[in-house]
N, C-alpha and C positions, 0 to 999 in steps of 0.2 A: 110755644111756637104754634104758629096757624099747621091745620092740618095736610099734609101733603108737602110741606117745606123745609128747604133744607138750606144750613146757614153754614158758611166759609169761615173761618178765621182763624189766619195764621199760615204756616207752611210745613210746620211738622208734626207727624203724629198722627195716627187715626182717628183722635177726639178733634183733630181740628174740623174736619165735615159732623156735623150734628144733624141727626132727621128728628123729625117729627114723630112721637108715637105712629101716628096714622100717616101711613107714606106710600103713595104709588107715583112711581116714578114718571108715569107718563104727565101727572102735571105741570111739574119745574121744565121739562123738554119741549111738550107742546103750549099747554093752556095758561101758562106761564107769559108767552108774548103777546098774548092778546091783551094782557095786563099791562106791560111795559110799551104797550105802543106798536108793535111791529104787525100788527094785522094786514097792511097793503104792503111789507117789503115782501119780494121775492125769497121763499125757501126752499123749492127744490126747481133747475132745470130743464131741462133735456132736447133732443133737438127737434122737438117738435112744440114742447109744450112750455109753461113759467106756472107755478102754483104758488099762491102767498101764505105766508104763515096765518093767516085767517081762514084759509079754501082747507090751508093744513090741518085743521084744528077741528075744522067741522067736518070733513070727510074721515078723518080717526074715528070720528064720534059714528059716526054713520057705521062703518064697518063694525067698529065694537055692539052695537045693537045688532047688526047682521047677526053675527054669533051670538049672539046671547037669545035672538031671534031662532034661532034653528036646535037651541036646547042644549049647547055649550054651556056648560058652569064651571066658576073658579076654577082655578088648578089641573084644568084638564088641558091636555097639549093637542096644538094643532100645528101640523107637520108641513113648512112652507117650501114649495119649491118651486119659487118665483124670481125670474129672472130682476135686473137692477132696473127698475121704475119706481114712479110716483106708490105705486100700486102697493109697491112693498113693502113702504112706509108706513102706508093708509095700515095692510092688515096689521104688521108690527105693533104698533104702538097703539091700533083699537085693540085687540084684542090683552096688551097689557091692562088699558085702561079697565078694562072689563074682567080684571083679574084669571084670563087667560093664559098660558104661557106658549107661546110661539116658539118654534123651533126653526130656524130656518136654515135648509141644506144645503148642500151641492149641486148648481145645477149641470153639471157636465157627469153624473156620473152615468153608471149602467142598468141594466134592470134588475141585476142580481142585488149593486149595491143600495137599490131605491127597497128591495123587497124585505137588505138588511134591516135599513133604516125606520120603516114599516113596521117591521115588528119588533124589533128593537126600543124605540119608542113608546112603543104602547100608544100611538098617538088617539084620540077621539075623531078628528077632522085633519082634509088633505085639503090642503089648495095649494095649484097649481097655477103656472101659464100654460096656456095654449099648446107652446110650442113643445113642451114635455108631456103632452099627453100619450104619446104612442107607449113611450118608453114606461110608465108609470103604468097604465093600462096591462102593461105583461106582466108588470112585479105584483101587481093586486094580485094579478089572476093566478098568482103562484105563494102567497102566505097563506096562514091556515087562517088569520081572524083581521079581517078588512077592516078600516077605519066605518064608521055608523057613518060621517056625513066625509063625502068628495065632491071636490067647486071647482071652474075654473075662475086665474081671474076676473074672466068676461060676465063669471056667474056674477060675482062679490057686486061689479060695478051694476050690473041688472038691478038687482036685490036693495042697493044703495038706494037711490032714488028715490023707495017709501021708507025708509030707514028715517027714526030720527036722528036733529042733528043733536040733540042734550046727552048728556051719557053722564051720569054722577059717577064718580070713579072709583072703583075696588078700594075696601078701609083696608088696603094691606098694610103691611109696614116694610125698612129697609130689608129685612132678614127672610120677609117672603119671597116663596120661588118664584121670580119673574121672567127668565127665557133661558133655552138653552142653545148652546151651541155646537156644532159636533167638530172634533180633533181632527186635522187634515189629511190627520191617516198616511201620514210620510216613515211608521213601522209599523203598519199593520192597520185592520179593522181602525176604523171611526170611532171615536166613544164619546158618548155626549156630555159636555163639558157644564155641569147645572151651577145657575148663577142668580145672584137673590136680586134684590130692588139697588140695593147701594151699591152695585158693580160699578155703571155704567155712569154713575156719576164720579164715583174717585178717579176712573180712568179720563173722561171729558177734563173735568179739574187740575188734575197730577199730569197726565199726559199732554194734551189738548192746550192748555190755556198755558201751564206753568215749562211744561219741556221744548213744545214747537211754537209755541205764541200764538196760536188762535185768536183773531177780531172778532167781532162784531161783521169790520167790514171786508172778511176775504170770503175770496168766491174757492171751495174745494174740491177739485176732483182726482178723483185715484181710481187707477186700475188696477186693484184687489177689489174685489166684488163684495157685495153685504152679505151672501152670508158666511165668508171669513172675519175672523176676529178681526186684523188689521183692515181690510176695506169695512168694517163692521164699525169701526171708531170714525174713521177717516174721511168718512162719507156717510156717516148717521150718527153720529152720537156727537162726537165732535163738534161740529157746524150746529146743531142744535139748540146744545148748551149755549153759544153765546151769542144767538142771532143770526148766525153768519149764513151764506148761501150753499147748498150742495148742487154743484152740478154731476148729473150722471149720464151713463150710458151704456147700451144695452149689448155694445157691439163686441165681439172678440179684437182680443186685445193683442196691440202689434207696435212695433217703431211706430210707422206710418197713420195707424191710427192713435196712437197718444197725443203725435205733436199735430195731428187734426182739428184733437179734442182741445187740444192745449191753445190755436189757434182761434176757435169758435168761442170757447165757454171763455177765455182767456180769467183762466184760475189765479190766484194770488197767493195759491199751495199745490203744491203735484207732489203724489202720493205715490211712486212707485217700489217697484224692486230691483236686488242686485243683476238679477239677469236682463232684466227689462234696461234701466242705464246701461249698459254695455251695448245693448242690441242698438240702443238709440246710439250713442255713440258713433258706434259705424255707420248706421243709416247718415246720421250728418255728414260725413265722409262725402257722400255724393248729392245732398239733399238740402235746399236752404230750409230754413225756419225760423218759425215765430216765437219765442219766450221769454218776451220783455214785459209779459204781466207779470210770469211767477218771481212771488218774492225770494221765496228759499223752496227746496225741494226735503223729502222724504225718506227715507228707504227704512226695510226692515224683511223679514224671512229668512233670510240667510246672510251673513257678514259681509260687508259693503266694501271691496277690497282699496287701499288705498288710493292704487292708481286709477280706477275708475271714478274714484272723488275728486281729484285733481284736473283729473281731463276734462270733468264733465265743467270743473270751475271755472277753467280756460278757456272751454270752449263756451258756454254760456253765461257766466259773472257770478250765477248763485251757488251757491253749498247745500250738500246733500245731505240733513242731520240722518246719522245711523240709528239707530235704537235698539234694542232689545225687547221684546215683548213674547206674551205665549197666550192661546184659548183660554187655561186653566186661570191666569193672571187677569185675562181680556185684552191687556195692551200694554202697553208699556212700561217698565219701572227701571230700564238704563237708560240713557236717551242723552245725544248731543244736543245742542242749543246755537243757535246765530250767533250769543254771548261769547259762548266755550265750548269748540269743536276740537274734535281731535282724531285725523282723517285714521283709518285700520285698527280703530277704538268703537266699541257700542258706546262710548261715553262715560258718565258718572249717574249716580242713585239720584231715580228723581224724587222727589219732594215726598213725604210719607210715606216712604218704603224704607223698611230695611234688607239688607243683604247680609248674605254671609256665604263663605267658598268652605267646603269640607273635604278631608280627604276620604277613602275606601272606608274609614273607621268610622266617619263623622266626626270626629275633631276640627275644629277651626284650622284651614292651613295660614304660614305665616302671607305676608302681603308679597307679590311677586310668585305666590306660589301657585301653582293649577288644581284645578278641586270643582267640585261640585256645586254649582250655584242653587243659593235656595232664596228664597224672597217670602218676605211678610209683607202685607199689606191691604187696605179696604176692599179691592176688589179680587181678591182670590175667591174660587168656584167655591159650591160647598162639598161636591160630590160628582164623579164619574159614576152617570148613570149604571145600573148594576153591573159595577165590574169591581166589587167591593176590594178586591187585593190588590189591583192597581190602586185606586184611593187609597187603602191604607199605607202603600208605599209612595205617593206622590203628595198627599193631605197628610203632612205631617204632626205631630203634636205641638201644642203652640203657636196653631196658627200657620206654622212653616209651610209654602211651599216646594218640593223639591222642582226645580226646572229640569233636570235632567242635560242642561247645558252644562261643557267643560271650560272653566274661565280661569284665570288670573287679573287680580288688580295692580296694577303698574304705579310708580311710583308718583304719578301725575292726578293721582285716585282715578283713574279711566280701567275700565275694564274690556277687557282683549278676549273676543271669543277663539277659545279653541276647538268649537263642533260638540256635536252630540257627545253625551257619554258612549252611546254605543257605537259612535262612528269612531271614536279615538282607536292609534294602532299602537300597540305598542313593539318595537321595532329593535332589535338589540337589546331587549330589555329597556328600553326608555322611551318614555310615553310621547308618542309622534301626533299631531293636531292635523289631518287634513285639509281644514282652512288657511295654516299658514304655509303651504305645498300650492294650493289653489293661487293662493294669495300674490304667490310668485311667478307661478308660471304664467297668470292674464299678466304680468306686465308686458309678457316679449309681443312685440306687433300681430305676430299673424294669430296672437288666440284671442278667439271670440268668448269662449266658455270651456271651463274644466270643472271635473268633479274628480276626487281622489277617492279613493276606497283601498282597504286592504285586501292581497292574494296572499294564495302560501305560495313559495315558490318549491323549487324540485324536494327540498329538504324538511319542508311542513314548515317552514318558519315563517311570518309575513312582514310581506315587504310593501309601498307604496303602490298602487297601480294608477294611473294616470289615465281618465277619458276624455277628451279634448274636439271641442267644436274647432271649427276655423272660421276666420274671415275667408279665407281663399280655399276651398277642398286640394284646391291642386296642389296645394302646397304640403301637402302629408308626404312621408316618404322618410327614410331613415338619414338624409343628409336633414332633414328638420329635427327628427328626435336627435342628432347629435347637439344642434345647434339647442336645443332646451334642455338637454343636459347642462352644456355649457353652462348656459343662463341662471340656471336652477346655483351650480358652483359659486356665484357670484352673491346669491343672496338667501341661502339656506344653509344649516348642517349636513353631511355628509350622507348621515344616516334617512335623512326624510327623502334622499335623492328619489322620483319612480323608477322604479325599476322597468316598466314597460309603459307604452303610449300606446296608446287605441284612441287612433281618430274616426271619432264619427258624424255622422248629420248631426242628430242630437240629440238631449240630455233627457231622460224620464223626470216627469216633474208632476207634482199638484197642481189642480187645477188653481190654484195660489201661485203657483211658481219656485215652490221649493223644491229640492234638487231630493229625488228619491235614491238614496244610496245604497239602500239595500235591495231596491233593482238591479242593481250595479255588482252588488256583491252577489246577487243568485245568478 
């Protein structure tokens, strides 16, 4: 095999992707299409700007010189906390090329969290946007050992201009460290999820091409931002691998502006979340819109409840595939399909992964039974940056992933999330799922959003507790908790009933939009 290439064949199995001895991955992604022809198509967006996969390929190049330029070598990280543009792209995958590895964070966190991340990291170099300077500016000035080199992106782009545009690319191979990513911190501390050269190709592959159908010719945009795993496939890695377009944007994310985005860029994939389809939902309620480009839609973060798949069917014509995905994974390895959906199901195993559900012992449970999901497959991490007893309890032997998700497989081979292992209740002595509590209660009209968590009640024992947004505030009141009682009777066990409803404005979540529970429960 030529150096840097990497060959497909077949659909199962981890030998079916083959690298090359000599492999950096940013060749097959970027320098890749300059080969196949696509130097004048459109690959990244936005609403200002169209860059081609030609402009893409030389400005990588440029930036990867920038850094190698200022005394960056191999394998040193540099810590990006840059909002979603061109820009992001650019540092990304120069500084892969150039055997770097990029880390890129949060950008909504605080100054404490930036100061963690900082030295945490151990990073070499900070780039920033602009607009996160204040906040970044206090964390420096509170760690005990500063990164050697801090840029804005305004520097990078200065700096670019004598940059050359050649960059011969890092002799890594698949198994090198090539970026990482950090954990969205939905129980606790962030932890940087380390990931080699072959990640980001089984996931584009397996997830991307073989689960949702990724073109050539669709245009993607998703409001998960790049540096989460899921906006991190869905709008960079994804679209890459097969030519296709990424549209982005910079803007906080809302009803109103998705089906903005969805109207301007008119995407041929939307990429969102379970909370996000609901919000929209109601927005439509009083709102016309535009979404006769999207082919099929997305979801993933937290279990895609069934009624919110139906409605959004009805009311728009496309299907919303669920999936299953995690940082440590990168993305995907359950996943419906346009083929074979199955609405209150993350789906079936996608193409080169395997699964397995274990019980408190680790034994296999039988099929229909609930247990512990774990996943094998090409792109699992290799390591949670020092936080060695977490790896050794999540980096299993064999390759195993544990997910830390509670699941059963249904007799349709579809797998049915039932929440965190640590969010599960166990209630009477029998194991209660919070998701399918959730699940039930967004059917009644007036709730916009719930999250479940356990309380003790007067006796120490724990029971369901119920937090609940509304469509209408006005409508809380105990003639409503009677009326979802009611409701809950109609389509749950007895025992999952909540026991109390606390309505509120709303939900603690990731800057992802994953629903933090254990807010909930302190």
């Amino acid at each position: 095999m030529e150096n840097h290439s990497v060959s497909v064949v077949g659909s199962e199995g981890q030998d079916s992707i083959q690298f090359s001895p000599v492999f950096n991955v940013a060749v097959p992604f970027i320098d890749r299409h300059l080969e196949e022809g696509r130097a004048d198509k459109v690959a990244i967006c936005t609403e200002t700007e169209e860059v081609t996969y030609g402009q893409l390929a030389e400005r990588v190049n440029r930036v990867g010189n920038v850094l190698l330029s200022l005394g960056l070598k191999p394998a040193e990280r540099v810590l990006m906390v840059v909002k979603d543009c061109p820009e992001f792209i650019y540092t990304f995958f120069g500084a892969i090329k150039a055997g770097i590895v990029p880390v890129p964070v949060n950008t909504l966190m605080r100054v404490s969290d930036y100061k963690y991340l900082i030295e945490n990291s151990e990073c070499t170099a900070l780039i920033h946007s602009v607009e996160f300077a204040s906040n970044l500016q206090d964390a420096l000035g509170q760690v005990e050992q500063s990164p050697r080199i801090t840029l804005s992106i305004d520097d990078v782009k200065s700096k670019m201009a004598d940059a050359s545009a050649d960059l011969v690319p890092e002799p890594t191979t698949s198994e090198t460290i090539c970026f990482w990513l950090y954990s969205s911190g939905s129980t606790g501390n962030p932890k940087g999820v380390v990931h080699p050269h072959r990640s980001m190709v089984y996931t584009s592959q397996c997830s991307g091409v073989d689960t949702i159908g990724m073109r050539e010719d669709d245009v993607c945009f998703s409001v998960s931002k790049l540096f989460h795993s899921y906006g991190f496939g869905n709008a960079l890695t994804f679209p890459l691998w097969v030519g296709a377009t990424i549209a982005i944007s910079e803007e906080k994310v809302s009803p109103a502006m998705a089906f903005e985005k969805i109207e301007k860029f008119k995407p041929s994939i939307f990429f969102g979340v379970p909370t996000l389809y609901a919000q929209q939902l109601h927005y439509m309620e009083s709102n016309d819109v535009d979404t006769s480009s999207v082919r099929h839609c997305v979801s993933a973060g937290e279990a895609l409840p069934a009624d919110v798949f139906l409605r959004w069917k009805e009311k728009t014509g496309t299907v919303i595939l669920d999936c299953l995905g995690s940082t440590e994974a990168l993305h995907f390895f359950i996943g419906n399909t346009t083929d074979n959906y199955n609405p209150g199901t993350s789906g079936r195993r996608v193409n080169r992964y395997e699964l397995r559900i274990v019980d408190e012992e680790g034994a296999q449970v039988e099929r229909g039974d609930i247990g512990t999901l774990h996943v094998r497959g090409g792109s699992t991490a290799v390591e949670y940056w020092k936080y060695p007893e977490k790896t050794a309890a999540t980096m299993l032997p064999e390759n195993w992933l544990n997910t830390g998700d509670m699941y059963y497989e249904n007799d349709d081979g579809c797998y049915v999330n039932g929440g965190r292992g640590d969010d599960m209740l166990k209630v009477g002595g029998l194991w209660c799922s919070p998701t399918e509590i959730e699940a039930c209660l967004i059917e009644h009209a007036k709730v916009l959003e719930v999250a479940v968590v356990g309380r003790a009640d007067p006796d120490g024992l724990i029971k369901p507790e119920a937090h609940i947004v509304l469509n209408n505030p006005d409508d809380a009141g105990a003639e409503l908790e009677e009326d979802l009682l009611s409701h809950c009777r109609d389509g749950i066990d007895r025992y999952k009933y909540p026991r109390w409803f606390n309505f509120v404005e709303d939900l603690p979540k990731t800057a992802t939009g994953k629903i933090q529970r254990f807010r909930l429960r302190q």
